[in-house]
N, C-alpha and C positions, 0 to 999 in steps of 0.2 A: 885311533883317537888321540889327538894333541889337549889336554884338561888346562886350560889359561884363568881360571876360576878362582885360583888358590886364595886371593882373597874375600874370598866371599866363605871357602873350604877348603883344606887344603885334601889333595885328594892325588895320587895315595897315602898309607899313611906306614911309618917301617914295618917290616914284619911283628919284630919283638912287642908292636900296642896290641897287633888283633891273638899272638898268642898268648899273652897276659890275660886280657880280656878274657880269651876263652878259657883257660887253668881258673881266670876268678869264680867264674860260672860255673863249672863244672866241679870244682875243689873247695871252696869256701865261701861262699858270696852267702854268709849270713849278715844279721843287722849288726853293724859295728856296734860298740856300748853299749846296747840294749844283754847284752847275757856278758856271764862270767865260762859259757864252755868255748874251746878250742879256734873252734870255727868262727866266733864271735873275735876271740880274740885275734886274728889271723887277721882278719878282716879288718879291723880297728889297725891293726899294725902298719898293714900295706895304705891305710890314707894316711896316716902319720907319716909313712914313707916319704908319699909324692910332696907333704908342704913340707919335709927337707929336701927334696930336690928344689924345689921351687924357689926355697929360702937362699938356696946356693946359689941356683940360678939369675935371682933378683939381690944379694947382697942382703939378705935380709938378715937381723939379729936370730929373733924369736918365730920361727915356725909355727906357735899358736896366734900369731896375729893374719894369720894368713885365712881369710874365710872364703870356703869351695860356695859358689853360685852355678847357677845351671849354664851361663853368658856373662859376656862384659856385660850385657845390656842390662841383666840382674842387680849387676857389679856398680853400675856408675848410677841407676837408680838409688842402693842401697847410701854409697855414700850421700850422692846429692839432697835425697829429699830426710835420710836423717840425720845429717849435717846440719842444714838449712833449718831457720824458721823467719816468724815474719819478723821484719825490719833489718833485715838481713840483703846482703849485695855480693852478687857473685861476677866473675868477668868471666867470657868463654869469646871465643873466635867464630868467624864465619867459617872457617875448614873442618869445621866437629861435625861430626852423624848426628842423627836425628835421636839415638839413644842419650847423646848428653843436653842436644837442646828440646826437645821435649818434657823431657823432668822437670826443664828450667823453665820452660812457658809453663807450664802445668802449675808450679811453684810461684805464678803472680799474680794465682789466686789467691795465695794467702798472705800474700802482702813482702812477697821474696820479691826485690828488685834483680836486674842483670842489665848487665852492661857486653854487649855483642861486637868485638874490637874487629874491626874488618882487615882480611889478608891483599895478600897485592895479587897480581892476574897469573903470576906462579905458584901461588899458593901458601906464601912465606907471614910468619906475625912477625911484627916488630918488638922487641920488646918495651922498646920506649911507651909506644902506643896501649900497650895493657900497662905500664906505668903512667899514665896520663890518664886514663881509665879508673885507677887507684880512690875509693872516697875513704868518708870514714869509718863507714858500715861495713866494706868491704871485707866478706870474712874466708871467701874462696875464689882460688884461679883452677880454672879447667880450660883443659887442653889436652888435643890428639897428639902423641907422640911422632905421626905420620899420618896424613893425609889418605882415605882411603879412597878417594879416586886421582890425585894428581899426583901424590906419593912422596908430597914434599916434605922432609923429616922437619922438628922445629926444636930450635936448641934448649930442650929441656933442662939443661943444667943454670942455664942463665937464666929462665924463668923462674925457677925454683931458688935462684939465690936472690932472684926481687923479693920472691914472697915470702921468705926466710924477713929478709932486712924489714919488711913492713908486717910481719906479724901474721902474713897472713896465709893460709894452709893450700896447698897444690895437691889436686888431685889428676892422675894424667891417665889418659885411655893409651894401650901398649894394646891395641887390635890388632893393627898393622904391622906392630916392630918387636913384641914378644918371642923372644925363637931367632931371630935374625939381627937384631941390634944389641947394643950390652946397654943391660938398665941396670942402675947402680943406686938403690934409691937412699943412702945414704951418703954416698957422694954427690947426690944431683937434687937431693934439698925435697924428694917426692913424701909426701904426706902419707897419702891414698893410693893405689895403682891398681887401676881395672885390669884386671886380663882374661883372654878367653882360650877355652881349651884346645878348638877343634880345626883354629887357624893354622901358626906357626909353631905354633909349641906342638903340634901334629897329634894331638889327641883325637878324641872323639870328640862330634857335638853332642850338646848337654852339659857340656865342662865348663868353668871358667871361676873366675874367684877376685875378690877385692882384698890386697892388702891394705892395713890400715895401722898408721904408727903408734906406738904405745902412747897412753896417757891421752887421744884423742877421742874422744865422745860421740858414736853413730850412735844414734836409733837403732832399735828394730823394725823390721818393716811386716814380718810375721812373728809369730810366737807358737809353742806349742811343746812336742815330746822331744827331749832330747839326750835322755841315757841319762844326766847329770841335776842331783838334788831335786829326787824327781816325788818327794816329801813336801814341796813349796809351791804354791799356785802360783808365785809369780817368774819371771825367766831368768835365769842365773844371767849374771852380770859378766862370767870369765869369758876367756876367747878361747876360743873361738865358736864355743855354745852356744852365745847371747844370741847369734846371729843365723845358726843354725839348725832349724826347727825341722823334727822328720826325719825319714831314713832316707839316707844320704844318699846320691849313686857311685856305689860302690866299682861296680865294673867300670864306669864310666874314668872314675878318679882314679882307677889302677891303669886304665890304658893309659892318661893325660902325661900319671907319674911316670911310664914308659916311653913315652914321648918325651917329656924334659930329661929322661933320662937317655935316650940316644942324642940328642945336644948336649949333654956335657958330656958324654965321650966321644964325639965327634969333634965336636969345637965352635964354638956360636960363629967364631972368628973363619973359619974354614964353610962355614955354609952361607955365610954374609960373600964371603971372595967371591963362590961359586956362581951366587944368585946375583950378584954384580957384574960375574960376566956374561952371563945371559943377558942379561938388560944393557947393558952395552953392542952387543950384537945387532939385539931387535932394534935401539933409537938408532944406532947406525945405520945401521937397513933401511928404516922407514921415512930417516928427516925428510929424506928430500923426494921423494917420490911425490911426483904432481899427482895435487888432490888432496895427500893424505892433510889435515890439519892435529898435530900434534899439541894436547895440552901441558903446563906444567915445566921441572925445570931440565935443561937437555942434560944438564953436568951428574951424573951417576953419583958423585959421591953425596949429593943433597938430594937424591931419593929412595925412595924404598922400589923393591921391584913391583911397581906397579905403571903401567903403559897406557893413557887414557887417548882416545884420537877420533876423530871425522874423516868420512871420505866425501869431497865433495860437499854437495846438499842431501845427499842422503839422509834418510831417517836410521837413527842409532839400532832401533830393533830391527830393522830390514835389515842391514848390514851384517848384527848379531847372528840374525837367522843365516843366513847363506853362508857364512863362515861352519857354523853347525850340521847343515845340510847337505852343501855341498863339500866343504872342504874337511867335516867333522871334525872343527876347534870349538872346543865350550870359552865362550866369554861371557862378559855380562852388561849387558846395556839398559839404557836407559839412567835416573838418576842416585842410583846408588844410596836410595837413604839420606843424601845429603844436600837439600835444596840449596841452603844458601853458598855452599860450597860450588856447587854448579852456577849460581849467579854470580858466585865470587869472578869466576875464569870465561861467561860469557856464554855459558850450555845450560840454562835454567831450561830454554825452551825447546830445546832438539833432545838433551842429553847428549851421551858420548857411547863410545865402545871402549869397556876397561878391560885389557891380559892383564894377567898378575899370575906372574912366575913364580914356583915353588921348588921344594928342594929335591922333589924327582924328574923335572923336565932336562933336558939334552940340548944341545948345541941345535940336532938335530931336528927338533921340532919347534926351534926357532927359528930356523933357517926356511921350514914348511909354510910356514904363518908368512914372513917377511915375502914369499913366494905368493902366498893367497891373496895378501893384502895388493898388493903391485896387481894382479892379476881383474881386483876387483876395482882399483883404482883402476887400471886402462881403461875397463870397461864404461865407468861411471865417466871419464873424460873423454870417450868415444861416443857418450850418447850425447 
């Protein structure tokens, strides 16, 4: 089996998540802050653990701003709709998932305007153009840190310093580049920072968390028990409480913390090289091969490892399938959550086939893939 899926899951994941995991389970996995015994406290310990890795991992000052979500999807809900109210104007790009523009359609029911800054056919924003975008209302920019199907990275630090200079707060989805790019959210001007567990930071799914910077004011989106002033009907105001109603997932958040914790002693820098040079291999392999139609930009250093393509006229799922089938590679077709993204680059109506290399694949089973693909290209330009 060749697993090309990685962004969708990243799959496998180190040993050290699933024996973590299992020691939680087996050895302490009681309700963190709900008791003062042992087990309780163990447990409370190792999540306070993982938002110091995490804090390390992202530059971050304070560790209790860090609030655990089940998904980004959790994550860029919570900021956006308790961010936002009405008379309010947000900007977002056509390369965002359906996790940031839905919240935002959702939000023009109650009188939230957005402003949807379209990308070029590689998949690039300009910054001018979200500064041209700019009103008076404007109180938030959102944006993908990378592109999840064309892979194109976007310079988040110069975003972030527009909306520093105009007042106005950045929130960035880190789907695609958590685990594999260096996010620095206080050198890069980030507000808010969605992130998910179960991608590149190689956690489990169910994981994921929204940083959000001191002194800035989210909603909650639920309320309920939380270990803390638990004397008072209404929900404590600290962090990372306010935001966290319920018993946590515990096992979950100790695998994730074991996962950011084999990237920093690995080196983000050292599994970025790695995954670069697989993705150099495959676009090399495939530019030119009659048929294949490659989306996105060819230059490695302005994407993420993600590989989007057509063969022919073929339909994206047929293609999907036979890969799976016959040559048993997982990919993922069709439009990835991301409509306007696909009409951004001209695949609204077919979709594409996305690989998306991870940090367990091989030279070797790229070299399989670039094999399948030629193989099923002949065939589709022989019929």
């Amino acid at each position: 089996m060749i697993y090309l899926d990685n962004a969708a899951t990243t799959f496998k994941k180190p040993e050290i998540v699933y024996e973590k995991m299992t020691e939680c389970m087996r050895e302490y996995c009681a309700n963190p802050g709900r008791a003062g015994h042992k087990l309780a406290i163990r447990a409370g310990r190792e999540i306070y653990q993982a938002r110091e890795n995490l804090a390390k991992l992202f530059n971050i000052e304070n560790p209790m701003n860090i609030i655990f979500t089940q998904n980004a999807t959790e994550a860029l809900n919570l900021a956006i709709k308790g961010l936002l109210k009405s008379g309010d104007h947000v900007i977002t790009t056509t390369m965002e998932h359906n996790s940031v523009l839905r919240p935002i359609k959702t939000l023009e029911k109650i009188g939230v305007e957005n402003t949807i800054v379209k990308c070029d056919k590689e998949g690039f924003i300009k910054t001018q153009d979200i500064k041209k975008a700019i009103k008076e209302n404007t109180k938030l920019i959102v944006t993908t840190h990378a592109s999840n199907i064309t892979g194109s990275i976007f310079d988040i630090k110069e975003i972030g310093k527009l909306a520093k200079e105009n007042n106005i707060l950045y929130l960035v989805d880190s789907a695609q580049t958590a685990g594999i790019y260096d996010i620095d959210v206080g050198r890069m001007n980030i507000d808010m920072l969605a992130f998910t567990g179960h991608k590149s930071l190689l956690g489990p799914q169910g994981t994921g968390g929204l940083y959000i910077k001191e002194g800035i004011k989210v909603n909650s989106l639920i309320e309920g028990g939380t270990g803390s002033k638990s004397h008072e009907l209404d929900q404590p105001d600290i962090l990372p409480d306010k935001y966290e109603s319920g018993t946590p997932n515990t096992p979950g958040i100790v695998g994730l913390s074991a996962g950011v914790q084999y990237i920093l002693d690995k080196g983000i820098e050292k599994i970025r090289q790695e995954e670069e040079e697989l993705l150099k291999i495959f676009i090399d392999g495939i530019k030119d091969v009659k048929g294949v139609i490659l989306y996105g930009p060819k230059d490695i250093s302005k994407r993420a490892p993600v590989i989007l393509l057509n063969i022919g006229s073929e339909d994206s799922s047929e293609i999907s399938y036979i890969l799976d089938n016959v040559f048993d590679i997982q990919t993922r077709s069709g439009l990835h959550c991301a409509p306007l993204a696909h009409d951004t680059i001209g695949t609204l109506e077919r979709g594409a086939i996305r690989f998306s290399i991870g940090p367990f694949n091989t030279k070797d089973d790229i070299i399989k893939t670039i094999d399948a693909i030629k193989q099923i290209a002949k065939e589709v330009n022989d019929n």
